[in-house]
Residue, then its C-alpha position, 0 to 999 in steps of 0.5 A: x753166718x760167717x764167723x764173726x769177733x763179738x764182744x760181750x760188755x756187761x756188769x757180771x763181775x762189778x756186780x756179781x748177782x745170781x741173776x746178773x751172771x745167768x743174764x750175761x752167761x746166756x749171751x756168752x753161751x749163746x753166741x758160743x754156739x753160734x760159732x762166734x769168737x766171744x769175749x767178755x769184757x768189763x771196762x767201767x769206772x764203776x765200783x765193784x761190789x762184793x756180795x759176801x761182805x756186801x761191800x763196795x771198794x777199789x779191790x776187783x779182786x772178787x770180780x776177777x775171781x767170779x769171771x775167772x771161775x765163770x771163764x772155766x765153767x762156760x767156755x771162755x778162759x784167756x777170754x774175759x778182761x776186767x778193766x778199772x777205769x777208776x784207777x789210775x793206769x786202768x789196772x786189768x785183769x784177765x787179758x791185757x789192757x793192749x788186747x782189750x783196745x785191740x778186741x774194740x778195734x777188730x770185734x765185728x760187734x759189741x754188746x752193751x748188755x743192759x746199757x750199763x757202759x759207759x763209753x770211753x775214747x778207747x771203747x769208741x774206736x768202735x762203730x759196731x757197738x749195739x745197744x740191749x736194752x733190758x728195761x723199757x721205758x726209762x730211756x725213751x721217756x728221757x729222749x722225749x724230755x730231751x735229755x741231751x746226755x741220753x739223746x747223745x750216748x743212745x746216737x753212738x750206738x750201732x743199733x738200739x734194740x729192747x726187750x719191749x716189744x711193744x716199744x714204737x708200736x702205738x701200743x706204747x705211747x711214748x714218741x721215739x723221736x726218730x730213734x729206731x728200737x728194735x724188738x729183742x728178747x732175753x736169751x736163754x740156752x734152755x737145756x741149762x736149765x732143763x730138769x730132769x723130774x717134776x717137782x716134789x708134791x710139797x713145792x710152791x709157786x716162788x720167785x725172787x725179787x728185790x725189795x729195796x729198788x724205790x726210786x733208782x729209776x722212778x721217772x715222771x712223764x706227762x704229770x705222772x710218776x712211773x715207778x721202777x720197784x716191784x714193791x707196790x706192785x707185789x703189795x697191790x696183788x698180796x692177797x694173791x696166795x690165800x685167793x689161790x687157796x695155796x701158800x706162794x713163796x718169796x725169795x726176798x728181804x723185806x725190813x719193815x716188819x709191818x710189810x712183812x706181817x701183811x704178807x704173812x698174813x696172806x699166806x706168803x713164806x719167805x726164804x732168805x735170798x742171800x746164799x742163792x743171790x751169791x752161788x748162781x747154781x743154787x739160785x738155778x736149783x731154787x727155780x728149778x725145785x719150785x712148782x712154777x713162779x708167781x711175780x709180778x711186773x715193775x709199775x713202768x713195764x706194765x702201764x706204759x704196755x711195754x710188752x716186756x718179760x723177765x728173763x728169770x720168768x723165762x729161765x723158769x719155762x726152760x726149767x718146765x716150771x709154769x710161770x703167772x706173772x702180771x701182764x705188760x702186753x707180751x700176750x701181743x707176741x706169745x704166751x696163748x698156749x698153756x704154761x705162761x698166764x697173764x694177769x691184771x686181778x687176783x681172780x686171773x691168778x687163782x684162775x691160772x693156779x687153778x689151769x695149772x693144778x688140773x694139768x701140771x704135766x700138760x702146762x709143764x711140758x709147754x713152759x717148756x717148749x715155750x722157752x724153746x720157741x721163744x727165748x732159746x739163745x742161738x735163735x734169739x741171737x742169730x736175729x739180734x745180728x741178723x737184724x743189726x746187719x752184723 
């Protein structure tokens, strides 16, 4: 593949999650190693928010600070541009505003990771603009309710591709309406997560999830109501740890303590999400300390069958960290082996604890070659180019 001029678009800086940042850095890494020319940039009226004082205002100085740090530490200094669309004269930091209309002309291809950019007249310059999409469902139901606006902003993109696999099979039973999906997967560059040991005797099965997401993108199709949470879905499976005889652990903040009572009750320990949603190697020692994941799947994901995966599950197979997490119809593509286990019932979990248990090492070293085969970020890469003709 000849060397191309990419740019990477997403929200890392304006939201400077754990999670968020691993998901964009796997793109830049990825691409990197590929022999690309990558350059992240944000460009966005969006409003950053600050996660140390959990604060959303005008100032971008932190938002520069993390992609300055992030530029250091994964290759890409004199390389990244945050640009405040909501201010007057667009301020910027990192490379000039100049350069940044000068990368949208030249670049042979833009990601719009996750499909948070919003376009611009200087952004459209471009024809090479490429559509990832992390959360299937919501935009294909909007196109067959006819959502101008969503119709519009998805036709000015180059190619449109989705971590639903499923996504324009009859597996999923959405009409598409002559949009072409193609199937793309989370990336990961799988030895930054490699772990050098096994986990302690005394290290539970954990994830990290966000409580307070009811109704951001909660949509109705066809007379029901598809839920964008994981809330109602970790309740559904809340009895999950005492049916597997062993205690889970989740790294969340649930304020209604009735919620959080029932949980407790069922075995569950909490950890406090804040210092590892803000410092991106803490969140990957979390997973990298913990026996394996157990999770489950947002409401949407699973009934539409949308053959969807967590890139954090993904991050927990590199690490060799056996992953249980609720089925969506990837089982339709991978996960047959050991070391991922699908679920629909609280006896398929303490099935799979029970596999996992018998065999630690066996379905550890599959996690592991699992992420490699599947979600190693050069192959996935490589493809999503290959295939956008880039």
């Amino acid at each position: 593949m000849r060397r191309k001029k990419i740019v990477v678009m997403g929200f890392m800086g304006s939201m400077p999650i754990a999670g968020v940042i691993w998901q964009h850095v796997h793109y830049i890494v990825g691409l990197q190693r590929l022999g690309h020319d990558v350059y992240y940039i944000e460009d966005s009226a969006r409003i950053p928010y600050n996660p140390r004082t959990f604060d959303t205002n005008n100032d971008f100085a932190y938002a520069a600070q993390v992609l300055g740090q992030l530029a250091r530490e994964f290759g890409f200094e004199r390389r990244w541009g945050f640009c405040a669309r909501y201010l007057p004269d667009y301020p910027t930091a990192g490379i000039r505003l100049t350069k940044i209309r000068q990368l949208y002309r030249e670049a042979d291809a833009i990601l719009n990771v996750c499909g948070t950019q919003e376009f611009n007249d200087d952004l459209l310059k471009s024809e090479r603009i490429l559509y990832v999409e992390s959360d299937p469902g919501v935009e294909q139901i909007k196109v067959d309710q006819r959502v101008c606006s969503t119709v519009e902003y998805l036709e000015k993109h180059h190619a449109l591709f989705t971590f639903g696999e499923n996504v324009g099979t009859n597996r999923f039973p959405v009409p598409l309406h002559k949009l072409k999906w193609i199937p793309t997967r989370q990336p990961v560059v799988t030895d930054l997560w490699k772990t050098p040991r096994g986990p302690v005797s005394t290290a539970l099965f954990t994830s990290i999830a966000n409580w307070s997401t009811s109704g951001l993108k909660d949509i109705e199709w066809r007379g029901e109501k598809y839920l964008w949470s994981k809330s109602r879905e970790f309740l559904r499976f809340v009895a999950a740890p005492k049916k597997s005889g062993e205690p889970f652990e989740l790294a969340t903040d649930i304020k209604d303590e009735k919620t959080r009572d029932k949980f407790l009750r069922n075995d569950w320990r909490f950890r406090a999400p804040h210092e590892m949603s803000v410092d991106y190697w803490e969140y990957r020692a979390y997973i990298r300390r913990s026996k394996g994941e157990f999770t489950v799947a947002k409401d949407q994901y699973v009934r539409l069958h949308t053959g969807w995966f967590s890139d954090r599950s993904a991050c927990y197979l590199a690490a060799g960290r056996p992953v249980i997490t609720q089925q969506t119809g990837f089982t339709d593509h991978y996960g047959s082996n050991g070391g991922l286990f699908a679920f629909r019932s609280l006896g398929e979990i303490a099935e799979a604890v029970r596999a996992i248990n018998a065999d630690y090492k066996k379905h550890s070293r599959a996690a592991r070659a699992l992420a490699r085969e599947v979600f190693e970020a050069e192959k996935v890469l490589r493809d999503l180019l290959q295939r956008a003709g880039i």
